[in-house]
PyMOL Python script that loads the backbone (N, CA, C, O; Angstrom):
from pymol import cmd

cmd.read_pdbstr("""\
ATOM      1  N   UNK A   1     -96.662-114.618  26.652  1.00  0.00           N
ATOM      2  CA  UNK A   1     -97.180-113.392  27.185  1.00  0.00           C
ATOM      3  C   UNK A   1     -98.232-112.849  26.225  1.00  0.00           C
ATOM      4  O   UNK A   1     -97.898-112.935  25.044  1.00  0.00           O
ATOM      5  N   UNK A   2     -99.227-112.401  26.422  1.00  0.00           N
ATOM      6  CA  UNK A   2    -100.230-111.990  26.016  1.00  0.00           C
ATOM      7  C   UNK A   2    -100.222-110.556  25.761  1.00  0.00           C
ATOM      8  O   UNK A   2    -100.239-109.841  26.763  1.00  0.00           O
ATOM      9  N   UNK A   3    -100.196-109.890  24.411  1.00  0.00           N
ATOM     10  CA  UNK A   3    -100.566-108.260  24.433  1.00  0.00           C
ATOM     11  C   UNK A   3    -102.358-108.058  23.965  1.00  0.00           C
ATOM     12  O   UNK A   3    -103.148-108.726  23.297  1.00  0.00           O
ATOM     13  N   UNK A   4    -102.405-107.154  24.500  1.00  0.00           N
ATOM     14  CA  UNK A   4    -103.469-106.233  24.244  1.00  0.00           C
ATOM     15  C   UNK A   4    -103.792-105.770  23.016  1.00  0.00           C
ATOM     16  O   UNK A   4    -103.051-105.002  22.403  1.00  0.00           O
ATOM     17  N   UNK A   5    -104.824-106.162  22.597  1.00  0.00           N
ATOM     18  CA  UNK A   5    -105.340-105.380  21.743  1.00  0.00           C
ATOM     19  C   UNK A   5    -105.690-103.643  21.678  1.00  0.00           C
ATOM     20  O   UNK A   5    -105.913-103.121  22.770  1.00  0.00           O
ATOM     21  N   UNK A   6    -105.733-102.905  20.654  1.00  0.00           N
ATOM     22  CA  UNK A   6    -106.383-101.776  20.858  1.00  0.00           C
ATOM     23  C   UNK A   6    -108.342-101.691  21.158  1.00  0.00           C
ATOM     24  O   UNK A   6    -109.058-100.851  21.704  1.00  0.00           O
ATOM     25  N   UNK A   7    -108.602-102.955  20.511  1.00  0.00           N
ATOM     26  CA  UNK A   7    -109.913-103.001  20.951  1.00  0.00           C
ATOM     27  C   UNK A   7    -110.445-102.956  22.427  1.00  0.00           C
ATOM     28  O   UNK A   7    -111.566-102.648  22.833  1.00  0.00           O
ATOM     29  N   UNK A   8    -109.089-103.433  23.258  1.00  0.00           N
ATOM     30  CA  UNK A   8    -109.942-104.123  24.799  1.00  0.00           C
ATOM     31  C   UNK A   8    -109.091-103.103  25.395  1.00  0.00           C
ATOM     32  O   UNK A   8    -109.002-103.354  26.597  1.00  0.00           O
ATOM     33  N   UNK A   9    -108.355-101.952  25.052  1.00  0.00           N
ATOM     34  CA  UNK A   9    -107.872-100.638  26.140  1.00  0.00           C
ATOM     35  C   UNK A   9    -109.245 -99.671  25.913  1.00  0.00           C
ATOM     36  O   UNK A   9    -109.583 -99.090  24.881  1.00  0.00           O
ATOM     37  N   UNK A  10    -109.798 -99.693  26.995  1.00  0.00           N
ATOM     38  CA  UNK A  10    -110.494 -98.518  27.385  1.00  0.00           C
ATOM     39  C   UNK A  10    -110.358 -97.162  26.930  1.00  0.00           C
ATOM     40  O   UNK A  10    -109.278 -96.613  27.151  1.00  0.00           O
ATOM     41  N   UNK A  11    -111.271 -96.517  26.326  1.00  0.00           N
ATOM     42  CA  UNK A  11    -110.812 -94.824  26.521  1.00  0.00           C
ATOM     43  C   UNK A  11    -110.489 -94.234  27.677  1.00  0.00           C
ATOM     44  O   UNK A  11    -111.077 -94.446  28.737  1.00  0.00           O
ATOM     45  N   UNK A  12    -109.432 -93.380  27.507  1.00  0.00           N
ATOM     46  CA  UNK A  12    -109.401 -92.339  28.629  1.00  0.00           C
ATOM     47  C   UNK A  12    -110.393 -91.493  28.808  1.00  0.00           C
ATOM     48  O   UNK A  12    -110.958 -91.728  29.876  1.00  0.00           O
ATOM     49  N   UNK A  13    -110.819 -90.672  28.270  1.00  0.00           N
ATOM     50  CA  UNK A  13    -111.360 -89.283  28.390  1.00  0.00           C
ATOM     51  C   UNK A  13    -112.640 -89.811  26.672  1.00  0.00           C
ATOM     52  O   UNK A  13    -112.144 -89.548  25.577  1.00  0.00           O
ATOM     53  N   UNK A  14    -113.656 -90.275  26.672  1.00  0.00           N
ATOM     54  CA  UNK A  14    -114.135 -89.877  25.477  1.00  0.00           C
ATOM     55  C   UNK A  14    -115.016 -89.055  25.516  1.00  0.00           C
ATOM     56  O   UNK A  14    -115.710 -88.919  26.523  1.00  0.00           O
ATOM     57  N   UNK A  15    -115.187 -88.276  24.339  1.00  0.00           N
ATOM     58  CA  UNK A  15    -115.655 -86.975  23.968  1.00  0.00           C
ATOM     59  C   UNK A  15    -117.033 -86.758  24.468  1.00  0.00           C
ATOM     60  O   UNK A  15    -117.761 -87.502  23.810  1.00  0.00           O
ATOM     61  N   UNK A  16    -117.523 -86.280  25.076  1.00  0.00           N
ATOM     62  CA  UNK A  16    -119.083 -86.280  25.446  1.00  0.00           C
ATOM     63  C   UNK A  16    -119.718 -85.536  24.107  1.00  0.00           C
ATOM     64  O   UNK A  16    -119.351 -84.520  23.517  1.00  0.00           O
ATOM     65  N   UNK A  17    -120.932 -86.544  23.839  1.00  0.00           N
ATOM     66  CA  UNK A  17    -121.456 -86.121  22.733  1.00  0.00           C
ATOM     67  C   UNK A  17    -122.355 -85.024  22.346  1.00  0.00           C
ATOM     68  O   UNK A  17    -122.612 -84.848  21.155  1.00  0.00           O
ATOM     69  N   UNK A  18    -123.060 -83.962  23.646  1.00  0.00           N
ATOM     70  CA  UNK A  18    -122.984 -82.985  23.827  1.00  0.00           C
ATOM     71  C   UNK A  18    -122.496 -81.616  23.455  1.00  0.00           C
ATOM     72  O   UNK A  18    -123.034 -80.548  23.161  1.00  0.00           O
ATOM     73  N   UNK A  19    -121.195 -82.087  23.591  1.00  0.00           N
ATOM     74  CA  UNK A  19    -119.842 -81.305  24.011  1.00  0.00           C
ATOM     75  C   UNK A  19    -119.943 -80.349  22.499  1.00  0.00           C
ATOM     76  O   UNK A  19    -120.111 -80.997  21.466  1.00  0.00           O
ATOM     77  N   UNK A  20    -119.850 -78.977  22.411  1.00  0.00           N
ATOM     78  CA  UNK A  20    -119.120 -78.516  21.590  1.00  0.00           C
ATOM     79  C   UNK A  20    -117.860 -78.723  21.143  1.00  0.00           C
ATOM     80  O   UNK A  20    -116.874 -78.521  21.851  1.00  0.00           O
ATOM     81  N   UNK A  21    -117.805 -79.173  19.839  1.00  0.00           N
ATOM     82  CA  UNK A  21    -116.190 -79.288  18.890  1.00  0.00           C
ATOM     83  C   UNK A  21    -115.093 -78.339  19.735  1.00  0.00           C
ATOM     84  O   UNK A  21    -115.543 -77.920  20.802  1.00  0.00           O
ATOM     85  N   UNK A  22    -113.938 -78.005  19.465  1.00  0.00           N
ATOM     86  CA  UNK A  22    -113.154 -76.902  19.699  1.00  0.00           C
ATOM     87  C   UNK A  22    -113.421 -75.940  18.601  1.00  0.00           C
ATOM     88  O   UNK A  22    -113.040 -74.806  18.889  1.00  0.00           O
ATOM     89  N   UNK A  23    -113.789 -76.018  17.805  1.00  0.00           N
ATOM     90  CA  UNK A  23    -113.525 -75.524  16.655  1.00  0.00           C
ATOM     91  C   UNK A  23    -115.150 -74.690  16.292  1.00  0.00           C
ATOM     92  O   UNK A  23    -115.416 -73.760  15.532  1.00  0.00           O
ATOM     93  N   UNK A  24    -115.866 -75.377  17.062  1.00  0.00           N
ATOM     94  CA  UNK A  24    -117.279 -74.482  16.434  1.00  0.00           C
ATOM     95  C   UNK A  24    -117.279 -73.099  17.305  1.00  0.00           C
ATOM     96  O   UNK A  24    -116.851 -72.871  18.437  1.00  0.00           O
ATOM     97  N   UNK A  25    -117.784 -72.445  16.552  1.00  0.00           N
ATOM     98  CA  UNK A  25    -118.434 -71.252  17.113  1.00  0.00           C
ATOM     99  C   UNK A  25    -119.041 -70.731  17.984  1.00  0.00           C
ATOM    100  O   UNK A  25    -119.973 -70.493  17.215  1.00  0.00           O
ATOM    101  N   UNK A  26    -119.353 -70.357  18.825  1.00  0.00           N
ATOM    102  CA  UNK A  26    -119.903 -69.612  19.907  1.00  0.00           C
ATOM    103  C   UNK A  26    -120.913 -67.966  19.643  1.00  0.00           C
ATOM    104  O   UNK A  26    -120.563 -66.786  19.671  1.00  0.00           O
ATOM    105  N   UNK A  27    -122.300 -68.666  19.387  1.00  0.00           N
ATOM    106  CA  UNK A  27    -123.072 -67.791  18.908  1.00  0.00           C
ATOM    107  C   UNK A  27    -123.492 -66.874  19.918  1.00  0.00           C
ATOM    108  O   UNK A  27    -123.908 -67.279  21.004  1.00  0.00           O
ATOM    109  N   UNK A  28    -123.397 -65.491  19.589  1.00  0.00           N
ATOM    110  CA  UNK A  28    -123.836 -64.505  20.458  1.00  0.00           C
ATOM    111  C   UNK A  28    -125.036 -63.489  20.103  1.00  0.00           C
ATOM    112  O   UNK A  28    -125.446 -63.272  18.963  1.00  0.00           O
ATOM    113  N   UNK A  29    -125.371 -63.087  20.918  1.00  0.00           N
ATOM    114  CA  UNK A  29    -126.865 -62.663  20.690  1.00  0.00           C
ATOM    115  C   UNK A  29    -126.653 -61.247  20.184  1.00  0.00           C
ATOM    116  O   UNK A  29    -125.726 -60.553  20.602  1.00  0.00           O
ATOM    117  N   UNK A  30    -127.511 -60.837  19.293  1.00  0.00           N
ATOM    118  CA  UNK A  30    -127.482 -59.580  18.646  1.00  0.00           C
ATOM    119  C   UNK A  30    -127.044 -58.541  19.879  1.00  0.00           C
ATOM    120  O   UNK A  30    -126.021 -57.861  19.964  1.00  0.00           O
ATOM    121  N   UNK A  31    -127.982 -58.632  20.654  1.00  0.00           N
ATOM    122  CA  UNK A  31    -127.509 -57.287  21.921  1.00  0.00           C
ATOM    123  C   UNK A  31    -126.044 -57.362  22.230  1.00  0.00           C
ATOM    124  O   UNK A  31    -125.342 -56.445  22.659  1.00  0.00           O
ATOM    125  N   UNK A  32    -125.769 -58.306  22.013  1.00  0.00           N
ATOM    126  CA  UNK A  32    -123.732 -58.456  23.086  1.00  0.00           C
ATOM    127  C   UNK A  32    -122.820 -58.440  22.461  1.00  0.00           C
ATOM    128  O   UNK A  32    -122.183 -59.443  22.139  1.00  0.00           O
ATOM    129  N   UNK A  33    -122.414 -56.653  21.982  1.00  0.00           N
ATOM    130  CA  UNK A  33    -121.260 -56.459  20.975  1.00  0.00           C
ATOM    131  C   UNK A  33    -119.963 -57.008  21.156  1.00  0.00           C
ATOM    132  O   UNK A  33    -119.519 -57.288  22.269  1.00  0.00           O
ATOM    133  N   UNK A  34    -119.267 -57.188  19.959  1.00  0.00           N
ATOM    134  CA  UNK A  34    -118.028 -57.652  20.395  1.00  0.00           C
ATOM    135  C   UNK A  34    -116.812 -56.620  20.772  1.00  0.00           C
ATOM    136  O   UNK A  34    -116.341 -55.685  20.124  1.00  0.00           O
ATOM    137  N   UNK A  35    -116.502 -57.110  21.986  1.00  0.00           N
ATOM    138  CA  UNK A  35    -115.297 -55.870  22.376  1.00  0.00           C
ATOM    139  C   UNK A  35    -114.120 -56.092  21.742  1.00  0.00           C
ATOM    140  O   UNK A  35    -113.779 -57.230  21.422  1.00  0.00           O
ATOM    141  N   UNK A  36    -113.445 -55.107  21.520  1.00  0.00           N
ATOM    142  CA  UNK A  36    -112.381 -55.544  20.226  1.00  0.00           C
ATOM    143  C   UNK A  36    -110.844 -54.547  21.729  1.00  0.00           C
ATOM    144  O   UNK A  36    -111.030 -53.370  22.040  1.00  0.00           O
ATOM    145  N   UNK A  37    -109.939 -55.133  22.168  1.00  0.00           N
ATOM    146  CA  UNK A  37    -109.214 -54.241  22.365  1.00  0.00           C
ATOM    147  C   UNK A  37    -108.347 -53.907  21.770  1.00  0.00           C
ATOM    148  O   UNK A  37    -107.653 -54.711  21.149  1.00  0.00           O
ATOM    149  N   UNK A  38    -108.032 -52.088  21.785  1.00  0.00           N
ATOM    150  CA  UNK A  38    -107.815 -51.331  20.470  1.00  0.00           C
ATOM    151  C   UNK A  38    -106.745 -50.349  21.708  1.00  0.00           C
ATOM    152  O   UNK A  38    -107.100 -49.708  22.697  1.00  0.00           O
ATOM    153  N   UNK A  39    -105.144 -50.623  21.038  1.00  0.00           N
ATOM    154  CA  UNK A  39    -104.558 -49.543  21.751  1.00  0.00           C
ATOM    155  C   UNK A  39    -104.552 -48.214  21.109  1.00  0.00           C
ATOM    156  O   UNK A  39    -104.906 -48.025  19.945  1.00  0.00           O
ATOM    157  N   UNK A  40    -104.129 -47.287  21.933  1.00  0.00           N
ATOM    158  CA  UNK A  40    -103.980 -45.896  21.484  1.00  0.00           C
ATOM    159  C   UNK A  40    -103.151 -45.591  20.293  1.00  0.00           C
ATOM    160  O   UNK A  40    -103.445 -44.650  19.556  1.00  0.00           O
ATOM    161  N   UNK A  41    -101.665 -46.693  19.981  1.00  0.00           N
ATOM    162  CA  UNK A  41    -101.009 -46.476  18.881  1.00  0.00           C
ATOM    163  C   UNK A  41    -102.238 -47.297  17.474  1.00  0.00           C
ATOM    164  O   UNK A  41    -102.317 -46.600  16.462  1.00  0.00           O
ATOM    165  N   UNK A  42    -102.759 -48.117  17.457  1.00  0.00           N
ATOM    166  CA  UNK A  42    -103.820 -48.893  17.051  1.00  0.00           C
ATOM    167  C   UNK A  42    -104.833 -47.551  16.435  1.00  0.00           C
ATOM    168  O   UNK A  42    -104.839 -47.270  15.237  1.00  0.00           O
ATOM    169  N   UNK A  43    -105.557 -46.896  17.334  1.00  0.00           N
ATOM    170  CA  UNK A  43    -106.648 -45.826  17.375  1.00  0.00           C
ATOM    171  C   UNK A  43    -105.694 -44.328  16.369  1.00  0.00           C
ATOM    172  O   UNK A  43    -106.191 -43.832  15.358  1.00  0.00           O
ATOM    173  N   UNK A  44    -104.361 -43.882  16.942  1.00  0.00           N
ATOM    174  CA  UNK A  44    -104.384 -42.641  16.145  1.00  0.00           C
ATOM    175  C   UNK A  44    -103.490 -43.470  14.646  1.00  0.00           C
ATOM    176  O   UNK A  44    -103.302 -42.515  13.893  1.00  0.00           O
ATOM    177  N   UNK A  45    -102.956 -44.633  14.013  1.00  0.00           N
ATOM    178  CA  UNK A  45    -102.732 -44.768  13.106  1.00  0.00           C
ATOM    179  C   UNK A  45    -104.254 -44.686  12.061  1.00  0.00           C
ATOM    180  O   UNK A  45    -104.409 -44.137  10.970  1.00  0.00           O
ATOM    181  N   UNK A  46    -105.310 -45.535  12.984  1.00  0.00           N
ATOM    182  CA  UNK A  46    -106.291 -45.585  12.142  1.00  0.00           C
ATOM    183  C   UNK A  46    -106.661 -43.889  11.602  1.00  0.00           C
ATOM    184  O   UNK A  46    -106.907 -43.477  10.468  1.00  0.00           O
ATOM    185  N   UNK A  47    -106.574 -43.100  13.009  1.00  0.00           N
ATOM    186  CA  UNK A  47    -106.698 -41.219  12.455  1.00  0.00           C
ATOM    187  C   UNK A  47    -105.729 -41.024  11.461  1.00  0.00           C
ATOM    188  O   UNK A  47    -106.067 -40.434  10.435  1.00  0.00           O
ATOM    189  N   UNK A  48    -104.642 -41.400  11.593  1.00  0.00           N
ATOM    190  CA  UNK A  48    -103.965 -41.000  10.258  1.00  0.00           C
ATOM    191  C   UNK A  48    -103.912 -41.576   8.870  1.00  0.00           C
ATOM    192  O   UNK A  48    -103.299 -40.981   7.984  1.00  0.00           O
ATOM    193  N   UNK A  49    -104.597 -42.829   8.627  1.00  0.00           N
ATOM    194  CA  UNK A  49    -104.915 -43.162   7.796  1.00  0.00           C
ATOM    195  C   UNK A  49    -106.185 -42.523   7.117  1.00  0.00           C
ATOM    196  O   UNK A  49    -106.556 -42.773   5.970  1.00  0.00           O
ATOM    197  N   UNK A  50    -106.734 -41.743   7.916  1.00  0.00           N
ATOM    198  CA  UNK A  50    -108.289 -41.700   7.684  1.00  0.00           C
ATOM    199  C   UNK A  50    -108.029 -40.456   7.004  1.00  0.00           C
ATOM    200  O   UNK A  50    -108.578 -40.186   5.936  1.00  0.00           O
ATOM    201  N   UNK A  51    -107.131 -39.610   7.639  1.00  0.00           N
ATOM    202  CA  UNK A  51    -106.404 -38.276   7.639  1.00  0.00           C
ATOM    203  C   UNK A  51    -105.445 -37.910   6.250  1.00  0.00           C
ATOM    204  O   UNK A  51    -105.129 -36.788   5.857  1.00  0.00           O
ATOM    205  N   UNK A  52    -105.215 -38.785   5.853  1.00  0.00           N
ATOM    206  CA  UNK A  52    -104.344 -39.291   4.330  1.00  0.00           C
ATOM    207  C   UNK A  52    -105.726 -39.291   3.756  1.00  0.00           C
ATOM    208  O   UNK A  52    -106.244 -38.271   3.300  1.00  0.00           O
ATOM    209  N   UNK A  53    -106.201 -40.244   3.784  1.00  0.00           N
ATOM    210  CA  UNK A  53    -107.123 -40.351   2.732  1.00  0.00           C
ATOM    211  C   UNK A  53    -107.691 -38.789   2.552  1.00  0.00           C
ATOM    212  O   UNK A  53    -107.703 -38.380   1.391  1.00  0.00           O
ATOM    213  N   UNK A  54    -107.998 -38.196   3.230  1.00  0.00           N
ATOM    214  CA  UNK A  54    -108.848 -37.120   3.409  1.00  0.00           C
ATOM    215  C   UNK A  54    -108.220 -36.856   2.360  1.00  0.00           C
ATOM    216  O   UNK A  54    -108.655 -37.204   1.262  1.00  0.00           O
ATOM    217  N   UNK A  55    -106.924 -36.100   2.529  1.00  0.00           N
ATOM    218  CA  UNK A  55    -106.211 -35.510   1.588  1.00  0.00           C
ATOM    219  C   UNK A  55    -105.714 -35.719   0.550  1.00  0.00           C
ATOM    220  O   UNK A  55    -105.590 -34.862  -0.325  1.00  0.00           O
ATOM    221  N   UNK A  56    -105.332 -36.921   0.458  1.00  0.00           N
ATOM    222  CA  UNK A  56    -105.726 -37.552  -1.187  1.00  0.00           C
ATOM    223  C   UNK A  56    -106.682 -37.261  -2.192  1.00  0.00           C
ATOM    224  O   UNK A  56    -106.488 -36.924  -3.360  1.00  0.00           O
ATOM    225  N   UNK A  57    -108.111 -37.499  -1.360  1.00  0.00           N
ATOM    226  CA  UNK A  57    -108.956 -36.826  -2.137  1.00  0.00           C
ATOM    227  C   UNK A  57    -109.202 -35.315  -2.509  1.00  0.00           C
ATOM    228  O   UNK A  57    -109.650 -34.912  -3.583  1.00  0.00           O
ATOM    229  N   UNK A  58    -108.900 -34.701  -1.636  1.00  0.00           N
ATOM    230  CA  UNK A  58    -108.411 -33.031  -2.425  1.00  0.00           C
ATOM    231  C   UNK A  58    -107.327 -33.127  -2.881  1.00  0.00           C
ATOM    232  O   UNK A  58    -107.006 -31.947  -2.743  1.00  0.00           O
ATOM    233  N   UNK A  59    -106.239 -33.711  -3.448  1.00  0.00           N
ATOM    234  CA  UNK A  59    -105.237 -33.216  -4.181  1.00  0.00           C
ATOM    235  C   UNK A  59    -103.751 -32.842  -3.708  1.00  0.00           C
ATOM    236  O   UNK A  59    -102.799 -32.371  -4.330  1.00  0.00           O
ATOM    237  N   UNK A  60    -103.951 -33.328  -2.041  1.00  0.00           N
ATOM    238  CA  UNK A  60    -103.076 -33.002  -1.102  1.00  0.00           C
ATOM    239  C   UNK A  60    -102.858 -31.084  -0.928  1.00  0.00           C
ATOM    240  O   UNK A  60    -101.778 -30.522  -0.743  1.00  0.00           O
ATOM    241  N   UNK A  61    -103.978 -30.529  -1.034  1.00  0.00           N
ATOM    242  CA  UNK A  61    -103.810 -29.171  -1.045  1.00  0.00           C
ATOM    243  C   UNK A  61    -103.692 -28.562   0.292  1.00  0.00           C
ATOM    244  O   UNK A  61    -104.539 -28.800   1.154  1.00  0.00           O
ATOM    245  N   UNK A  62    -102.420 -27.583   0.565  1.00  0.00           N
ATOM    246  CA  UNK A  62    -101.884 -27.405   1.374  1.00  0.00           C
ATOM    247  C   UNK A  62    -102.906 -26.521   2.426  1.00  0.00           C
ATOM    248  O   UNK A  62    -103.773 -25.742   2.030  1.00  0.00           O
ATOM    249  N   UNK A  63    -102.633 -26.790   3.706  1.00  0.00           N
ATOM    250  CA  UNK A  63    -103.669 -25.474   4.815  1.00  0.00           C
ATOM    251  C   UNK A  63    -105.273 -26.189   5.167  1.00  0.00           C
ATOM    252  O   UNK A  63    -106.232 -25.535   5.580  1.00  0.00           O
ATOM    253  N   UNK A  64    -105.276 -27.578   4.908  1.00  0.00           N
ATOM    254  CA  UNK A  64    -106.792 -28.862   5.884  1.00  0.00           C
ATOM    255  C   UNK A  64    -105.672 -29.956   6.358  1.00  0.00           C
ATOM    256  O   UNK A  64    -105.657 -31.170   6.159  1.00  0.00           O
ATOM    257  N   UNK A  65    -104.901 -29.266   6.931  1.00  0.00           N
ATOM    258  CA  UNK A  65    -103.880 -30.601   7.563  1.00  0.00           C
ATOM    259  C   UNK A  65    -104.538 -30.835   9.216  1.00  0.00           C
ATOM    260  O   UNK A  65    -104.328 -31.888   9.819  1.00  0.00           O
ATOM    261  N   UNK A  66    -105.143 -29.986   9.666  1.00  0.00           N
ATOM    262  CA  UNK A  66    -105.716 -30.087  10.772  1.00  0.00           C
ATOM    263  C   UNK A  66    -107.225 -30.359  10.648  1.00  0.00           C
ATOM    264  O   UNK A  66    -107.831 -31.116  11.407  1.00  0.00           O
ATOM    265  N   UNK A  67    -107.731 -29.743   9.724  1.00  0.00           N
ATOM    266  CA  UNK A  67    -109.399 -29.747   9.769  1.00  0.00           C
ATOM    267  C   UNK A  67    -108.955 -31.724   8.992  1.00  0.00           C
ATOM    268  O   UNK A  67    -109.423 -32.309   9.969  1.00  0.00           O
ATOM    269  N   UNK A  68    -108.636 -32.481   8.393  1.00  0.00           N
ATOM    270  CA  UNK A  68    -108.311 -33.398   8.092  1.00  0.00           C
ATOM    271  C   UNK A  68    -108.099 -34.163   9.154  1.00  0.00           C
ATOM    272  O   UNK A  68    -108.742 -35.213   9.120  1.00  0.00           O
ATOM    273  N   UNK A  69    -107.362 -33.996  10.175  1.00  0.00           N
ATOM    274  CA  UNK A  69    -107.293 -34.494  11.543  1.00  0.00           C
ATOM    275  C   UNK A  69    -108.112 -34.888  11.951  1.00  0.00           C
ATOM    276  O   UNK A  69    -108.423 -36.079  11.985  1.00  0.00           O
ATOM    277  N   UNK A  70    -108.780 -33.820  12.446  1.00  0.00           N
ATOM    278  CA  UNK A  70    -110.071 -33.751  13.388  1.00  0.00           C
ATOM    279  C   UNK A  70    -111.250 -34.567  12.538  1.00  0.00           C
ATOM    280  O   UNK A  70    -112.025 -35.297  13.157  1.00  0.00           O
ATOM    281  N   UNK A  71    -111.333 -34.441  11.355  1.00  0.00           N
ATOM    282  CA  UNK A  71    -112.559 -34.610  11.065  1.00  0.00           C
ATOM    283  C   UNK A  71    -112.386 -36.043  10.549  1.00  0.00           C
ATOM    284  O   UNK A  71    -113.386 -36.639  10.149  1.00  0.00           O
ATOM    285  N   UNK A  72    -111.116 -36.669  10.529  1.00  0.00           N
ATOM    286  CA  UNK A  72    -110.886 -38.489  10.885  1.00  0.00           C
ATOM    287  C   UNK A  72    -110.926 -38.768  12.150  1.00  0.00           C
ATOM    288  O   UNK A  72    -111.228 -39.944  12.353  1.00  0.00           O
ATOM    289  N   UNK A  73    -110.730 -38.115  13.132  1.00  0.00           N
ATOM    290  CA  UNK A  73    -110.235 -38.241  14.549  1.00  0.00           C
ATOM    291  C   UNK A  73    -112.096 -38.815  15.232  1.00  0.00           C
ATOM    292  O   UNK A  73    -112.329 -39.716  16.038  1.00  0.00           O
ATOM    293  N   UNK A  74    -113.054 -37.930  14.558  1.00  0.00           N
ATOM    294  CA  UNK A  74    -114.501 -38.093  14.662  1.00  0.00           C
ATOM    295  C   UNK A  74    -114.694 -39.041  14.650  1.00  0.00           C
ATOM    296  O   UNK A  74    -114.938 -39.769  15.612  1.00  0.00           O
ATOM    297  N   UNK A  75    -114.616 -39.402  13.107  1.00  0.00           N
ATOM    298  CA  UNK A  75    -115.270 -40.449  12.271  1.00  0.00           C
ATOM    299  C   UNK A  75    -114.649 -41.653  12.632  1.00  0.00           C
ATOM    300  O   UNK A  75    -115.047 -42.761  12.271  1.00  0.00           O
ATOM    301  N   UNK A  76    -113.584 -41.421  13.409  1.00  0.00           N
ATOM    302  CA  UNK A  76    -113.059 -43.140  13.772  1.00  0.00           C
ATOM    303  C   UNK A  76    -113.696 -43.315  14.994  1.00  0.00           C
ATOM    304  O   UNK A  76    -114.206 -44.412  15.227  1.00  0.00           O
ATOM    305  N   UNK A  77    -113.766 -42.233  15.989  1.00  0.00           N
ATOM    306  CA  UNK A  77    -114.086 -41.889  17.288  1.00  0.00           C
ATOM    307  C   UNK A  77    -115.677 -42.496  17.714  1.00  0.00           C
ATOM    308  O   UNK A  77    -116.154 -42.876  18.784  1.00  0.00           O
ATOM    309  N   UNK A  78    -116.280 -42.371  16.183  1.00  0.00           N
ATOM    310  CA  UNK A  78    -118.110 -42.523  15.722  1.00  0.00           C
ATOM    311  C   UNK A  78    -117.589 -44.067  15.785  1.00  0.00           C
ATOM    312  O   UNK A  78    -117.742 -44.777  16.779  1.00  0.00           O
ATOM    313  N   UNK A  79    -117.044 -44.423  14.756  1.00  0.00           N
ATOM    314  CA  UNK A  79    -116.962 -46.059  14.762  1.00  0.00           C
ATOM    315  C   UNK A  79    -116.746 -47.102  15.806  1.00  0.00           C
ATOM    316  O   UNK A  79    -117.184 -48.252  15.863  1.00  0.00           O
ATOM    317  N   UNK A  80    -115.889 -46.368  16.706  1.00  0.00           N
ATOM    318  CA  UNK A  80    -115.382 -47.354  17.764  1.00  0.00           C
ATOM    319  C   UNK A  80    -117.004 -47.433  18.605  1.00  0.00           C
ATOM    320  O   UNK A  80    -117.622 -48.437  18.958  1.00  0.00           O
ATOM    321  N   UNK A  81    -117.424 -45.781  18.767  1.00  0.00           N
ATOM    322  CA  UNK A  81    -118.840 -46.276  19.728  1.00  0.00           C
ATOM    323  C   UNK A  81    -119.566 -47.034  19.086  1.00  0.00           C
ATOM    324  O   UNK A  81    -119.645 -47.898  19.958  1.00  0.00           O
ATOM    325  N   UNK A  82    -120.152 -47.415  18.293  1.00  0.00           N
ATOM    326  CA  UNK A  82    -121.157 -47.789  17.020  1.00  0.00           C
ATOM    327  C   UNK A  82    -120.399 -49.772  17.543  1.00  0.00           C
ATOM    328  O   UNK A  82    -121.052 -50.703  18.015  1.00  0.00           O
ATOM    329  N   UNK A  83    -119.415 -49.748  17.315  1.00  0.00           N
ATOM    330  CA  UNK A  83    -118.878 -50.821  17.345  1.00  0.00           C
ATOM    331  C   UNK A  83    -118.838 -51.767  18.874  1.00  0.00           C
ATOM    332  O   UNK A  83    -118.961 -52.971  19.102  1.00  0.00           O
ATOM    333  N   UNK A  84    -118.568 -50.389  19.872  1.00  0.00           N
ATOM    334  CA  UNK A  84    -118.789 -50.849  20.757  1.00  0.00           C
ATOM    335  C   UNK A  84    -120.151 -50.805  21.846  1.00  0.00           C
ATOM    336  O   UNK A  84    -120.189 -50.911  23.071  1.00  0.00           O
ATOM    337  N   UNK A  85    -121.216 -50.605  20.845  1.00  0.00           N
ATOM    338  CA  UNK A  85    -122.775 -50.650  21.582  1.00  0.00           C
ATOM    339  C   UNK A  85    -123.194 -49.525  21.990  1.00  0.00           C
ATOM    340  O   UNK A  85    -124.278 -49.370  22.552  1.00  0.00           O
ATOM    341  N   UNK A  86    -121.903 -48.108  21.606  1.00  0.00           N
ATOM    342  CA  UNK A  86    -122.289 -47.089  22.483  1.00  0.00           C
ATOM    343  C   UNK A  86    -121.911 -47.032  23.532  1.00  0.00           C
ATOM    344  O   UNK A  86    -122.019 -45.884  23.961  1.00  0.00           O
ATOM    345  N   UNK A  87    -121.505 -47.690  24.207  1.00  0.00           N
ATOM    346  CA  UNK A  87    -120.286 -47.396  25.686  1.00  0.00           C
ATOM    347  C   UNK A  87    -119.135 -46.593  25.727  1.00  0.00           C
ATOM    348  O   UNK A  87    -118.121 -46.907  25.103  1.00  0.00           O
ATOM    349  N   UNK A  88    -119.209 -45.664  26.359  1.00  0.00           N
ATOM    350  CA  UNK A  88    -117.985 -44.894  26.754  1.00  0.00           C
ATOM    351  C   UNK A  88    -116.423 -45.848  26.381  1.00  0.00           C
ATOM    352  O   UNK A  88    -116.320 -47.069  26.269  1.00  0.00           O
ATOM    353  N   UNK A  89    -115.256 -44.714  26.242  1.00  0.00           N
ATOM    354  CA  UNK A  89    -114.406 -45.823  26.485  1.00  0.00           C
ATOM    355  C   UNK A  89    -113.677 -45.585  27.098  1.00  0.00           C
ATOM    356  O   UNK A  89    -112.841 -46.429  27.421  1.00  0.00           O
TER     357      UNK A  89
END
""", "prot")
cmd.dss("prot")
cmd.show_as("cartoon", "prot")
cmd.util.cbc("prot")
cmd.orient("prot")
């Protein structure tokens, strides 16, 4: 009985040489931001992190526990548009 070599089995499927790797990249054009989805628990930890820091840097001094809020609540609020091209969200 005769076996087969691996030389004389045919490929199944070979790779078209064309073909992007799996592994390479997928270049996108400056205009086409990347959408990142960001839940709401995601969005107010980042405010409260932002919101700590605030207050760290004064000394944790009591009575900007709100103006501290708000004024991370912005600045994350600025980032997400910036990030996301300026689109509503």
């Amino acid at each position: 009985m005769a076996t087969r070599r691996s030389t004389d089995v045919p490929a199944k499927n070979p790779p078209a040489r064309d073909a992007p790797r799996p592994s390479a990249r997928v270049s996108r054009s400056p205009a086409e931001p990347t959408r990142l989805a960001l839940t709401p628990e995601a969005r107010r930890t980042m405010i409260a992190e932002g919101a700590y820091l605030r207050a760290e840097r004064r000394g944790f001094a009591p009575g900007h526990e709100t103006e501290d809020w708000l004024a991370a609540e912005a600045e994350v609020d600025a980032l997400l548009r910036v990030s996301h091209g300026g689109s509503s969200q």
